[in-house]
C-alpha positions in Angstrom: -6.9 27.4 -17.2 -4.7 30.7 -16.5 -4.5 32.0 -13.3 -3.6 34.7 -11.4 -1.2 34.5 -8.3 -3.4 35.1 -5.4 -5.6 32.8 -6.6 -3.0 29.9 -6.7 -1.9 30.7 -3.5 -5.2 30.2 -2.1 -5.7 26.4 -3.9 -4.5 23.6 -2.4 -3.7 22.1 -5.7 -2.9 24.8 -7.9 -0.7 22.6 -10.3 -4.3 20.9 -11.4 -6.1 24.2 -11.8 -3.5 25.5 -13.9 -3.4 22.5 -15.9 -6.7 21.6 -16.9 -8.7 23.6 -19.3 -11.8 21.8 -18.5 -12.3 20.7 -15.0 -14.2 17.8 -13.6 -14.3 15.7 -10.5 -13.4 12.6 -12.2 -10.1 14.2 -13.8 -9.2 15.8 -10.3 -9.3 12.3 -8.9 -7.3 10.9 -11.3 -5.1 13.7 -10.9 -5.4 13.5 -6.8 -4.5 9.5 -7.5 -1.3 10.5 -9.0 -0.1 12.7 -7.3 -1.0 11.8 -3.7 -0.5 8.4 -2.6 -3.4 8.7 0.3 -6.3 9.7 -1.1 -8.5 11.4 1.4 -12.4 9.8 2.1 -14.6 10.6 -0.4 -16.7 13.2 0.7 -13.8 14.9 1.7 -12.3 15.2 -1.3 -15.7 16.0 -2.7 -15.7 18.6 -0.7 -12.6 20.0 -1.4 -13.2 19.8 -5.2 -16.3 22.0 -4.7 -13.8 24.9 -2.0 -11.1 24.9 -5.1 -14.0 25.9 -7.6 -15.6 28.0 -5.2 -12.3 30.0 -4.3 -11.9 30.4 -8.2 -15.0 31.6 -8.8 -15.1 34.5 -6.1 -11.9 35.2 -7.8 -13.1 36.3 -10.9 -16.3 38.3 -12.6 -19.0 36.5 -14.4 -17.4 37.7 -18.2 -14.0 36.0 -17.4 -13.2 32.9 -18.8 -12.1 31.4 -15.5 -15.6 32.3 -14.0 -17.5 30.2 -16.9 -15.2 27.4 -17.0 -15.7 26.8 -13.4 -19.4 27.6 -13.3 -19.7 24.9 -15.4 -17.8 22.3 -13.9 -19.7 22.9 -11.0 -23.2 22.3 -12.8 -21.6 19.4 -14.3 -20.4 18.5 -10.4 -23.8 19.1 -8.7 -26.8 20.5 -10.6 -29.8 19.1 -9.1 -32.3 21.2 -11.8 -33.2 23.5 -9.0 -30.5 25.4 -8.3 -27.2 24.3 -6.9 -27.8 22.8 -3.0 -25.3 24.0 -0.5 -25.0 23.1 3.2 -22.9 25.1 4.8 -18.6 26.1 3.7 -18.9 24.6 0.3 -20.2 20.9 0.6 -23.3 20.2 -1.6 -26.2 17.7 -0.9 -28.4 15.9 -3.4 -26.0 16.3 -5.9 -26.6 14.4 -9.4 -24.8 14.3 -12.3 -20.9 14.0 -12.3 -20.7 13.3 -8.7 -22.7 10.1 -8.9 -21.8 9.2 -12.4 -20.7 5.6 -13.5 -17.2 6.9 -14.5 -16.3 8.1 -10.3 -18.6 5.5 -9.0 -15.9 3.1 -11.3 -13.2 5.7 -10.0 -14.0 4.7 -5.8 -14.3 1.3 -7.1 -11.3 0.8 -8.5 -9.6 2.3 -5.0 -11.2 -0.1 -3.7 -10.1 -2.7 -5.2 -6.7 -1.2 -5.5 -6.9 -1.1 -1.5 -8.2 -4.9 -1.2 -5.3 -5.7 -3.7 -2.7 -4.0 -1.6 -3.9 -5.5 1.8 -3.4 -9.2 0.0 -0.7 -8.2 -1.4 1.2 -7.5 2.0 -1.0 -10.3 3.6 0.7 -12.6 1.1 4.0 -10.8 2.1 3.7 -12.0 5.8 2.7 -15.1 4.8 5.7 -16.2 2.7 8.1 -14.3 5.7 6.7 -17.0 8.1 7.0 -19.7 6.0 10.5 -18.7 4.9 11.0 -18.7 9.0 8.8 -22.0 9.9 11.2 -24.0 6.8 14.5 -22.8 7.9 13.3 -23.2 11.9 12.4 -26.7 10.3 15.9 -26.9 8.3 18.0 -25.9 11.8 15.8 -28.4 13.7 17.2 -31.0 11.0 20.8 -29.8 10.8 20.8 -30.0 15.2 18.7 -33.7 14.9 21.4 -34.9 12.7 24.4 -33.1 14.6 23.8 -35.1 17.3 23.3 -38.0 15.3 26.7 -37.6 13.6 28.4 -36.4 17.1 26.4 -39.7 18.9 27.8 -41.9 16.0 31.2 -40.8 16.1 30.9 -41.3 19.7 30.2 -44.3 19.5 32.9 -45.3 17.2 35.0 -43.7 19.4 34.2 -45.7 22.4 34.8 -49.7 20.1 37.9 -47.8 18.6 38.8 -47.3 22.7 37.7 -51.0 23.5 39.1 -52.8 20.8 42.7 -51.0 21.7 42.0 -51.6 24.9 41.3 -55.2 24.2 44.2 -55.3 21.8 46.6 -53.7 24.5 45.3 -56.4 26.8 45.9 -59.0 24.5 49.6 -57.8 23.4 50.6 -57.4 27.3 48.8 -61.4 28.3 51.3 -62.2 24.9 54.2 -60.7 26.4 53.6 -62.3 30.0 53.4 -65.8 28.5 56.2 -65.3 26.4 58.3 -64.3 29.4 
């Protein structure tokens, strides 16, 4: 859709608006899920659909092109067969249609699950870090019991390597005193 440059300024995501010849809520959220890597809560963003298509529409006279195409995305968004229901700065209440269709119900359910997949994911992460710590706490634990081991072994050796050439140097001098 082609707009002017007051309106973009006053759209906080112009680059969608200017992209999208037919708007809807369930390609703004797929455009918001690529292009922001925290999506907002849902009524939020809701919310903020309906102020962007609201802020076009001012924007324009009924005859423009920009006018219709919004006008209908927002009966697609929230026509309850009445009349459209507004509460207040651009939030809408009892909406049916597009903003409780199967394709953005399947949209918050996949973030969702993206979300639970993410947590498990770095869940999984700190997981594996402490077992990586607990086996090498376990490995150094085995390295120091066998250290000693090794260190109380060769000690050992040592100490008959002492006594038998103390034994031997025994022996040698009770040899040299008998043969004298």
């Amino acid at each position: 859709m082609k707009l002017n440059e007051t309106v973009c300024k006053e759209l906080h995501e112009p680059a969608y608006w200017s992209s999208i010849s037919k708007p809807s809520l369930i390609t703004y959220l797929i455009y918001l899920s690529q292009t922001t890597k925290d999506l907002l809560q849902k009524d939020k963003i809701q919310s903020k659909y309906i102020s962007e298509i609201t802020k076009i529409k001012r924007s324009y006279r009924e005859m423009d092109e920009q006018y219709k195409t919004v006008e209908k995305a927002l009966e697609n968004f929230a026509y309850t067969g009445f009349g459209y229901v507004y509460e207040g700065f651009g939030s809408v209440e009892n909406a049916m249609n597009e903003k409780v269709s199967e394709e953005v119900k399947d949209f918050w359910e996949d973030k969702k699950l993206d979300q639970k997949l993410v947590t498990l994911d770095k869940k999984r992460k700190i997981a594996e870090a402490e077992g990586i710590v607990n086996f090498l706490q376990t490995g150094n634990e085995r390295l120091d019991d066998t250290s000693r081991m090794v260190h109380k072994s060769q000690l050992n050796l040592l100490e008959r390597n002492e006594a038998k050439k103390s034994r031997n140097d025994e022996q040698e001098e009770a040899e040299d005193t008998n043969k004298h």
